[in-house]
PDB file of N, CA, C and O in Angstrom:
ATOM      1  N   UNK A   1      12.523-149.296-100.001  1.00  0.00           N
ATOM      2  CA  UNK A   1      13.062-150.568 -99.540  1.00  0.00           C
ATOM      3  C   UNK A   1      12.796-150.755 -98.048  1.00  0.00           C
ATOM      4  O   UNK A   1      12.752-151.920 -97.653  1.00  0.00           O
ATOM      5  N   UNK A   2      12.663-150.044 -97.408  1.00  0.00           N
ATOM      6  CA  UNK A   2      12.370-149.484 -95.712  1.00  0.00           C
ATOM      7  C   UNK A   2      10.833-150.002 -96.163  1.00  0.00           C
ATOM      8  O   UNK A   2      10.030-149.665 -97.032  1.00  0.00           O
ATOM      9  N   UNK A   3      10.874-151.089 -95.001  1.00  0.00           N
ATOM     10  CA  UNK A   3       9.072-151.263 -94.537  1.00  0.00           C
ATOM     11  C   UNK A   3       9.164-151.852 -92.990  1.00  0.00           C
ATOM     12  O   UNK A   3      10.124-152.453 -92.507  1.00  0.00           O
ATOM     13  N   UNK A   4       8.211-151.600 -92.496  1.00  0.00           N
ATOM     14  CA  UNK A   4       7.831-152.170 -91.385  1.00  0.00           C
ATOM     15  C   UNK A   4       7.836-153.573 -91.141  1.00  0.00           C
ATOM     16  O   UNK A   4       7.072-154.309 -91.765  1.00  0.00           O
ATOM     17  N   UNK A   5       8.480-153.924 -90.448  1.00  0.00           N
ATOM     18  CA  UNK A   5       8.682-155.643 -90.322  1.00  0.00           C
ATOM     19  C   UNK A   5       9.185-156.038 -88.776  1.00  0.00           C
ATOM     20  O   UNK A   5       9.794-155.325 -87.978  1.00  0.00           O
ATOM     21  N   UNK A   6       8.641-157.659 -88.600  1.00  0.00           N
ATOM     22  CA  UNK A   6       8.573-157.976 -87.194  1.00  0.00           C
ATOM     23  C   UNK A   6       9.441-158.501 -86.958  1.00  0.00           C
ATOM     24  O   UNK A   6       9.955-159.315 -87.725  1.00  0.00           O
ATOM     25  N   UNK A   7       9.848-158.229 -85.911  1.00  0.00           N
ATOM     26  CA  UNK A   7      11.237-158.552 -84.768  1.00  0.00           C
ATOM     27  C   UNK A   7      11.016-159.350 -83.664  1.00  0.00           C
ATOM     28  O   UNK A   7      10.107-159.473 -82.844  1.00  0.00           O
ATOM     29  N   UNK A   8      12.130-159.876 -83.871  1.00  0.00           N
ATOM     30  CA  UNK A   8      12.256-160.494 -82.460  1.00  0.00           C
ATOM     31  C   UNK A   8      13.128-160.791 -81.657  1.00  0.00           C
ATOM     32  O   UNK A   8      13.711-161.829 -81.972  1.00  0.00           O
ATOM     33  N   UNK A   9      13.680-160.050 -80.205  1.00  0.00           N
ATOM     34  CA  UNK A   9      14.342-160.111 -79.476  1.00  0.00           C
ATOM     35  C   UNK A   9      15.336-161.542 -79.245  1.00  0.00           C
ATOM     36  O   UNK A   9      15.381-162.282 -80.228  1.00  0.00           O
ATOM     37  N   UNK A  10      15.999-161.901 -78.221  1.00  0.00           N
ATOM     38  CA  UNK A  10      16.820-162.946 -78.194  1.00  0.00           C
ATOM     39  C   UNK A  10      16.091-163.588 -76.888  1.00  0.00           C
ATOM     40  O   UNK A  10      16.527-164.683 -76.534  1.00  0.00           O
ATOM     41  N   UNK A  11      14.853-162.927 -76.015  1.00  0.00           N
ATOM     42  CA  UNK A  11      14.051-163.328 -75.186  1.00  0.00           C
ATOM     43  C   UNK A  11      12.763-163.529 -75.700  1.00  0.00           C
ATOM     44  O   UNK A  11      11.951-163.761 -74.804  1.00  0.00           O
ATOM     45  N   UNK A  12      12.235-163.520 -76.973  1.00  0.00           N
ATOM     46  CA  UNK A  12      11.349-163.840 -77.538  1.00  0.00           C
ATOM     47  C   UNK A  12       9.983-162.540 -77.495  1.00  0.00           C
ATOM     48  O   UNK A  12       8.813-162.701 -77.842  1.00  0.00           O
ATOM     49  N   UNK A  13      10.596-161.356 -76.981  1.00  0.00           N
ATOM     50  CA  UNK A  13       9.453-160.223 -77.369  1.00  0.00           C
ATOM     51  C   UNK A  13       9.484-160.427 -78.965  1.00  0.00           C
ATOM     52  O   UNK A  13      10.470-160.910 -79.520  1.00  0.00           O
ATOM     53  N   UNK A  14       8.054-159.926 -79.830  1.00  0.00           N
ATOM     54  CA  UNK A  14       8.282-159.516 -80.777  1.00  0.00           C
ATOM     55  C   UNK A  14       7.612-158.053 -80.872  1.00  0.00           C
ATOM     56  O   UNK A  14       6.670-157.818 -80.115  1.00  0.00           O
ATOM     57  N   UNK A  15       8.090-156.983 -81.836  1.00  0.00           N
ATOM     58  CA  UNK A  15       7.611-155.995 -82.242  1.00  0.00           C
ATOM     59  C   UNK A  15       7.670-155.306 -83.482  1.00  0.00           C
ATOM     60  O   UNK A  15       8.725-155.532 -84.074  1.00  0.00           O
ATOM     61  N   UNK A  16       6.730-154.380 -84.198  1.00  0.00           N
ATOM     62  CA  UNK A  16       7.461-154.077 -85.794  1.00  0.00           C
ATOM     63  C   UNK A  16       8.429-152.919 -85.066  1.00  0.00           C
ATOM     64  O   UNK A  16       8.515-152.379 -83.962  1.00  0.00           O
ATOM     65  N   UNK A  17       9.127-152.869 -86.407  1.00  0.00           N
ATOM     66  CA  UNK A  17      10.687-151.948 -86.486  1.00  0.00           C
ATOM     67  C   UNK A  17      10.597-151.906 -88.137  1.00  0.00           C
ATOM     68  O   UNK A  17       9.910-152.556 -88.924  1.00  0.00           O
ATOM     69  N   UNK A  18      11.528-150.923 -88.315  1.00  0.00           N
ATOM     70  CA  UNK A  18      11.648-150.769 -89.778  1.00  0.00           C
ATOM     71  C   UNK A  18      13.426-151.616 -89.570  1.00  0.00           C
ATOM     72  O   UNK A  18      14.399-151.361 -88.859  1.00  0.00           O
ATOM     73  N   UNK A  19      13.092-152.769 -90.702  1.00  0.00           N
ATOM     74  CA  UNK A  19      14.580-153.253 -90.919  1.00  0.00           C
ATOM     75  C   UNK A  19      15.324-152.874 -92.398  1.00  0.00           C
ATOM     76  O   UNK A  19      14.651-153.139 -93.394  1.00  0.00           O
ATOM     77  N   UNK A  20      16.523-152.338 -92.590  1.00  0.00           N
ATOM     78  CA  UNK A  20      16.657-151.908 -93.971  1.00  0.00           C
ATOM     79  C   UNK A  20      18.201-152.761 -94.049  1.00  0.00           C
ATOM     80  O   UNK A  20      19.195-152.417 -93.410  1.00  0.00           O
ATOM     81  N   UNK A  21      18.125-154.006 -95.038  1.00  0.00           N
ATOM     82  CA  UNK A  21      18.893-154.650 -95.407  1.00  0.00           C
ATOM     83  C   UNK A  21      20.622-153.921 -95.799  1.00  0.00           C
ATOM     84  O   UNK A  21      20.966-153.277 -96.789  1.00  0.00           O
ATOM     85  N   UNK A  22      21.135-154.190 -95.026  1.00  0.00           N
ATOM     86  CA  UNK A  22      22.937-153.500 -95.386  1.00  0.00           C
ATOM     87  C   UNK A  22      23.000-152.002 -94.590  1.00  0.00           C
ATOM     88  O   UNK A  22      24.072-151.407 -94.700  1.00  0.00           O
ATOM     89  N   UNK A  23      22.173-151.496 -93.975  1.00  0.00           N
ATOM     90  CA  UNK A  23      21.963-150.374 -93.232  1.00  0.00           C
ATOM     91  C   UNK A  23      21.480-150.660 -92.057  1.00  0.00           C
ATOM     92  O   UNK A  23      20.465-151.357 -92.052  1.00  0.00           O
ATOM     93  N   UNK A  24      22.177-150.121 -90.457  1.00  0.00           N
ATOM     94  CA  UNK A  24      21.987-149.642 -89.424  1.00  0.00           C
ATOM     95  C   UNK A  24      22.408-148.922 -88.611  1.00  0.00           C
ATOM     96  O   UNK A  24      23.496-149.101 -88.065  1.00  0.00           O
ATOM     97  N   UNK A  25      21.294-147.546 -88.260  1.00  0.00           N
ATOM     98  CA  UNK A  25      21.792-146.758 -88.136  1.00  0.00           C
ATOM     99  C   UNK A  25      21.593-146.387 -86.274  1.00  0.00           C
ATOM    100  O   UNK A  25      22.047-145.366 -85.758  1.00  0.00           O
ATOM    101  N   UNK A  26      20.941-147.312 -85.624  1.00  0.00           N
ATOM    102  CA  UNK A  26      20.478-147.338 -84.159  1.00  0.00           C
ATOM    103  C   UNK A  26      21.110-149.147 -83.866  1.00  0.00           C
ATOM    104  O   UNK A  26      21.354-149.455 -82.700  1.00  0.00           O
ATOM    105  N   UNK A  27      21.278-149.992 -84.758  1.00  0.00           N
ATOM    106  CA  UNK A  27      21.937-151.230 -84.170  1.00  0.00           C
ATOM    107  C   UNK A  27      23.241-151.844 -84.645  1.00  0.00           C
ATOM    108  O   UNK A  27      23.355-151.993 -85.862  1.00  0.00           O
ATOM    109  N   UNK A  28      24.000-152.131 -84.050  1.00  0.00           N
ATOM    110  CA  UNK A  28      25.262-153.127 -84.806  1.00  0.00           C
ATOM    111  C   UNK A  28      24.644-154.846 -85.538  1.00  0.00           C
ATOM    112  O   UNK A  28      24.165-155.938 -85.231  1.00  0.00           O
ATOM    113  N   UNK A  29      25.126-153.982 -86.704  1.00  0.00           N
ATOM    114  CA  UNK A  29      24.841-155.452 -87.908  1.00  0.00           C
ATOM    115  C   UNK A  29      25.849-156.964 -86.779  1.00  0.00           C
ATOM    116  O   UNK A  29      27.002-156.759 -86.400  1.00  0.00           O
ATOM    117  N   UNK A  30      25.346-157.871 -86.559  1.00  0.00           N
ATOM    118  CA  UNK A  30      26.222-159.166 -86.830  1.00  0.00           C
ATOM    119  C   UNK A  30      25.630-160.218 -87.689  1.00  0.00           C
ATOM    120  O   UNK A  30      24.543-160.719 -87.400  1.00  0.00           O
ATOM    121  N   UNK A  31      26.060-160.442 -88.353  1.00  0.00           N
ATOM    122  CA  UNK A  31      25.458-161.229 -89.735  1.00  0.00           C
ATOM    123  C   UNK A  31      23.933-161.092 -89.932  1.00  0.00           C
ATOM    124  O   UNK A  31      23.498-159.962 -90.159  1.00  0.00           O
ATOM    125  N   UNK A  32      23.336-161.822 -89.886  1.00  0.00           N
ATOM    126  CA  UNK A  32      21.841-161.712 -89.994  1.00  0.00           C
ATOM    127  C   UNK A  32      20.970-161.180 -88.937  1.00  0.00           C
ATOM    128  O   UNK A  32      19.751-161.012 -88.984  1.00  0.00           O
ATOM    129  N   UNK A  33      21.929-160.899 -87.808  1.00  0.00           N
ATOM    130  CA  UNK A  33      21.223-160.231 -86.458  1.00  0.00           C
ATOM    131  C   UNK A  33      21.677-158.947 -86.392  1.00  0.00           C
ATOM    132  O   UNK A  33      22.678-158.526 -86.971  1.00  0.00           O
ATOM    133  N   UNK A  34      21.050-158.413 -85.789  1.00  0.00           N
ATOM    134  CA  UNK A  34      21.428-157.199 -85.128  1.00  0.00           C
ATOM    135  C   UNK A  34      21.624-157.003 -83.780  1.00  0.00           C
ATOM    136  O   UNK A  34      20.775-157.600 -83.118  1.00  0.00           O
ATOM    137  N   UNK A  35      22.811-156.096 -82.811  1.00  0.00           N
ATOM    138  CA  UNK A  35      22.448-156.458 -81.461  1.00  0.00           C
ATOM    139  C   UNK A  35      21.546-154.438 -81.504  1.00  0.00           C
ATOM    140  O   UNK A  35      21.708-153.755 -82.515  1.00  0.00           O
ATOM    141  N   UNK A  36      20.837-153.960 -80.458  1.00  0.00           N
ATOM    142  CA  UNK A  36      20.080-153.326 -80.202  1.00  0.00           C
ATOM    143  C   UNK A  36      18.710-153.045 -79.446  1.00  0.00           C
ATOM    144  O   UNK A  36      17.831-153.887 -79.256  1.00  0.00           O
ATOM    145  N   UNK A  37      18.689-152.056 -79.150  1.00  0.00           N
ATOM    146  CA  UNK A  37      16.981-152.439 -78.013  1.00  0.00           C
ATOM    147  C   UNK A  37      16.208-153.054 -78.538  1.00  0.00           C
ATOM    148  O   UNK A  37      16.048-152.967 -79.755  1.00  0.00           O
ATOM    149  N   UNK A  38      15.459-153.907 -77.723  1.00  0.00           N
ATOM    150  CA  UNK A  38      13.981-154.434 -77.647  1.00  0.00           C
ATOM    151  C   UNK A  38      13.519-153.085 -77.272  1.00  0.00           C
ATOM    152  O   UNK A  38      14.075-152.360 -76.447  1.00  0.00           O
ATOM    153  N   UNK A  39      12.175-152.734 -78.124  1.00  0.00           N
ATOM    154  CA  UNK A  39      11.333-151.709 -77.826  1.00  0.00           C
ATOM    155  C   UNK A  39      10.140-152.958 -77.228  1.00  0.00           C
ATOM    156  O   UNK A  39       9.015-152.459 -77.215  1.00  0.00           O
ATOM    157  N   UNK A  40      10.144-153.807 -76.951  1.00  0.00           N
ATOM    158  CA  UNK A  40       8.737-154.525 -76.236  1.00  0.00           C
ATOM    159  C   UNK A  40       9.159-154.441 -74.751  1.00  0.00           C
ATOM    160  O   UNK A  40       8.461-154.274 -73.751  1.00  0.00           O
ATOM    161  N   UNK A  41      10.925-154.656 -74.925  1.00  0.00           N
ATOM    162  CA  UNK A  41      11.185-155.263 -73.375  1.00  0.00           C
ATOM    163  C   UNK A  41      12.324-154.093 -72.926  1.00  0.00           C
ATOM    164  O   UNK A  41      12.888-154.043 -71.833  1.00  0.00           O
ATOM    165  N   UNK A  42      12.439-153.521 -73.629  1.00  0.00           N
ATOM    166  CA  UNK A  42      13.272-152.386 -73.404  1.00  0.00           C
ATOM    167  C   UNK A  42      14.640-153.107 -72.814  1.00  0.00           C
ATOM    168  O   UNK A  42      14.858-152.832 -71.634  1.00  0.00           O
ATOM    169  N   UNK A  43      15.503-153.902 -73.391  1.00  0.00           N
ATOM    170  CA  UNK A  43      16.420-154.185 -73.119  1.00  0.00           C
ATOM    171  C   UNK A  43      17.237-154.514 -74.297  1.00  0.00           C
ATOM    172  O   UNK A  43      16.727-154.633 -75.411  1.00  0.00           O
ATOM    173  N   UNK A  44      18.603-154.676 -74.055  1.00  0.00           N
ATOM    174  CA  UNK A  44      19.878-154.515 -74.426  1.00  0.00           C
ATOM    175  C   UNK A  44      19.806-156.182 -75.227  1.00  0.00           C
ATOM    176  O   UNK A  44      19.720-157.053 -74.361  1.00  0.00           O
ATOM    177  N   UNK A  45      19.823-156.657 -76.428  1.00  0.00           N
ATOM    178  CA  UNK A  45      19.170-157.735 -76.739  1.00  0.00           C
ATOM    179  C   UNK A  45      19.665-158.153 -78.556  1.00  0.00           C
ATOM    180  O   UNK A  45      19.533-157.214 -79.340  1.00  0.00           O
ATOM    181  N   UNK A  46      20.147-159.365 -79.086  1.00  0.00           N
ATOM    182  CA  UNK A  46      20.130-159.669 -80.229  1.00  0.00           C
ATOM    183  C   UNK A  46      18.638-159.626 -81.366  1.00  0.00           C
ATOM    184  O   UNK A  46      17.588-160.253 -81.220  1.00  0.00           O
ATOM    185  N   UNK A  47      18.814-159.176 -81.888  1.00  0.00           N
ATOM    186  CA  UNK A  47      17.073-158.807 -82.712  1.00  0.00           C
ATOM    187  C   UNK A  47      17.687-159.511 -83.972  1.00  0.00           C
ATOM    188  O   UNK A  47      18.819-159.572 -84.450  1.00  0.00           O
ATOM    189  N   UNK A  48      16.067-160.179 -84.410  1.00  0.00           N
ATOM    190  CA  UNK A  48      16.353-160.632 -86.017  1.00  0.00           C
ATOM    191  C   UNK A  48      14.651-160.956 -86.824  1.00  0.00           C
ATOM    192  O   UNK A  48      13.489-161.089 -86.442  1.00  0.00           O
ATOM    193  N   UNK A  49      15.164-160.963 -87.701  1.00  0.00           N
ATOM    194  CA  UNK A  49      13.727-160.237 -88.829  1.00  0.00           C
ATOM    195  C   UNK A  49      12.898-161.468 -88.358  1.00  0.00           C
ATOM    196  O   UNK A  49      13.604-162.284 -87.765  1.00  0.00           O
ATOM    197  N   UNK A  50      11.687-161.790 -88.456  1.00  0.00           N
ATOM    198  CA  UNK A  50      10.781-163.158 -88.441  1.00  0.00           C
ATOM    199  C   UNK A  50       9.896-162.466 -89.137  1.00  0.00           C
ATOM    200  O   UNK A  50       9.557-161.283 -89.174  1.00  0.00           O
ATOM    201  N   UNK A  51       9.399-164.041 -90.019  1.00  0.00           N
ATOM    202  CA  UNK A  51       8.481-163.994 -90.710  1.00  0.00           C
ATOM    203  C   UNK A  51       6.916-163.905 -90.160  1.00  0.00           C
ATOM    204  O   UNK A  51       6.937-163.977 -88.931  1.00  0.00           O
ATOM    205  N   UNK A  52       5.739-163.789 -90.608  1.00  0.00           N
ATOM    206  CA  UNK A  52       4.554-164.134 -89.563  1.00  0.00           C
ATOM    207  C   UNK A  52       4.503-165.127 -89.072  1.00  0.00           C
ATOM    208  O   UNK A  52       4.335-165.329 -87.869  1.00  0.00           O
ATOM    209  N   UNK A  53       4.701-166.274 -90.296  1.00  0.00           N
ATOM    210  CA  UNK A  53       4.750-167.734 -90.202  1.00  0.00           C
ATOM    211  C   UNK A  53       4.631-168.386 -88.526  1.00  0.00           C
ATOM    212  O   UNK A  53       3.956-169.124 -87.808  1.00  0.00           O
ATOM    213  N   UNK A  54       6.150-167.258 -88.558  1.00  0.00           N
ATOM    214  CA  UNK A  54       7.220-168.452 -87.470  1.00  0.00           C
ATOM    215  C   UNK A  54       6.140-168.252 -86.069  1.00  0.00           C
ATOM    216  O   UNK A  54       6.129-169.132 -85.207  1.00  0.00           O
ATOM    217  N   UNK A  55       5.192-166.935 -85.935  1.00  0.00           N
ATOM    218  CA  UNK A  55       5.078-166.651 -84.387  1.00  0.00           C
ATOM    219  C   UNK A  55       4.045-167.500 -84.044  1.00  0.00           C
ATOM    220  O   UNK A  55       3.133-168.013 -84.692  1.00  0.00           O
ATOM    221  N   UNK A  56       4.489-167.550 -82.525  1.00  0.00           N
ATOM    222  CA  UNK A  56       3.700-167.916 -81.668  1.00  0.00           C
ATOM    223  C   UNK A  56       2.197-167.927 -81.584  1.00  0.00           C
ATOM    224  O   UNK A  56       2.179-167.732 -82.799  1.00  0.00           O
ATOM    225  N   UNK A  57       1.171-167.965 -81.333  1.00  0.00           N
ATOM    226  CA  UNK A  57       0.191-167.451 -80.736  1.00  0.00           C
ATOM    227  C   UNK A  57       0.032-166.522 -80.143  1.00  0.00           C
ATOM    228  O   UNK A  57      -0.498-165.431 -80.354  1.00  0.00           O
ATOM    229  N   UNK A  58       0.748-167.199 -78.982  1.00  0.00           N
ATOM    230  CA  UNK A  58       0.992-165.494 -78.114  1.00  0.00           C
ATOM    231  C   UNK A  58       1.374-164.607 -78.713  1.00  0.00           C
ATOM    232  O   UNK A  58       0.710-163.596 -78.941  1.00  0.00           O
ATOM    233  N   UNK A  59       2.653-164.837 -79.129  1.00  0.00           N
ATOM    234  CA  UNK A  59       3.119-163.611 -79.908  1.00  0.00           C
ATOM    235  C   UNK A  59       2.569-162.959 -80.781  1.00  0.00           C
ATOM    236  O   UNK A  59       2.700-161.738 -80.690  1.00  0.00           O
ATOM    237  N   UNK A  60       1.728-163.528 -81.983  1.00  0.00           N
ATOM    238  CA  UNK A  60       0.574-163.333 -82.966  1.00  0.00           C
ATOM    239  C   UNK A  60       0.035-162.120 -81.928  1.00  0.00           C
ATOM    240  O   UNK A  60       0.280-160.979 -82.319  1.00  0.00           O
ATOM    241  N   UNK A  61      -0.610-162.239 -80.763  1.00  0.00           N
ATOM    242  CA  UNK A  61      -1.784-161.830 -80.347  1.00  0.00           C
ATOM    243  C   UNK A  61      -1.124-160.585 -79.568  1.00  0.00           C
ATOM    244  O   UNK A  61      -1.838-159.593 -79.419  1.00  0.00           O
ATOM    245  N   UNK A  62       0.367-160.563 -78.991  1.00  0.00           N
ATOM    246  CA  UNK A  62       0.710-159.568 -78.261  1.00  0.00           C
ATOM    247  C   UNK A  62       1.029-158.362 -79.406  1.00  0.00           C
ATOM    248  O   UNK A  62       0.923-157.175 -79.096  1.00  0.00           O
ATOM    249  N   UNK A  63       1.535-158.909 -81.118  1.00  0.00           N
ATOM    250  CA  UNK A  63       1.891-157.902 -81.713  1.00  0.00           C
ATOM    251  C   UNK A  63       0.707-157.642 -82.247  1.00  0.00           C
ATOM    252  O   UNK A  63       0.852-156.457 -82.546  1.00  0.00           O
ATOM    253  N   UNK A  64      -0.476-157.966 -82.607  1.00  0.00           N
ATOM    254  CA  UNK A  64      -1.456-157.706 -83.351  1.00  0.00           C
ATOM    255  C   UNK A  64      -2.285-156.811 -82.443  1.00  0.00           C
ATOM    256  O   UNK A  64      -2.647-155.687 -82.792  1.00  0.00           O
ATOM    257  N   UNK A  65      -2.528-157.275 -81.433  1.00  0.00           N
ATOM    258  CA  UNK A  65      -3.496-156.382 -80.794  1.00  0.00           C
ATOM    259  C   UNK A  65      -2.908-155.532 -79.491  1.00  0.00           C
ATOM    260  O   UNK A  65      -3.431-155.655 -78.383  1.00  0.00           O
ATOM    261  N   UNK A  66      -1.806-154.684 -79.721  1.00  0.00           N
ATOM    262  CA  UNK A  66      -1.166-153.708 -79.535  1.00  0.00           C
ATOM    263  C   UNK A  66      -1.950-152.726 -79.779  1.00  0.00           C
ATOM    264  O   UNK A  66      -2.733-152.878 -80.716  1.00  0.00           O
ATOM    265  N   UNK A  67      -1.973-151.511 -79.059  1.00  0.00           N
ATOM    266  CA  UNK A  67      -2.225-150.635 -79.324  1.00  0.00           C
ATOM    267  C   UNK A  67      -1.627-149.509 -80.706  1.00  0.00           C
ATOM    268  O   UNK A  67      -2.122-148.391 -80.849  1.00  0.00           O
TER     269      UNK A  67
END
């Protein structure tokens, strides 16, 4: 049920994370968000699942061609 899926901060970093629906064990659940680090921006931050759909360009291009 654990897969890799993209995030996105409450400042608009995105990055993958593994999100596992009804389980967290590094963030506090608040309803459909989570609060917990940004690993893009390394800060203290509301995170929530996004689809590919939704991103940016930029964003497309900062998570894709990541190292």
């Amino acid at each position: 049920m654990a897969a890799d899926t993209i995030i996105e901060c409450g400042k608009g970093h995105v990055f993958w994370g593994t999100w596992i629906p009804g389980v967290s064990l590094t963030t506090i659940r608040l309803g459909p968000r989570r609060l917990g680090l940004c690993k893009a921006g390394r800060h203290l931050s509301l995170l929530r699942r996004v689809d590919e759909s939704e991103l940016t360009a930029g964003q497309r291009a900062t998570l894709f061609d990541a190292p």
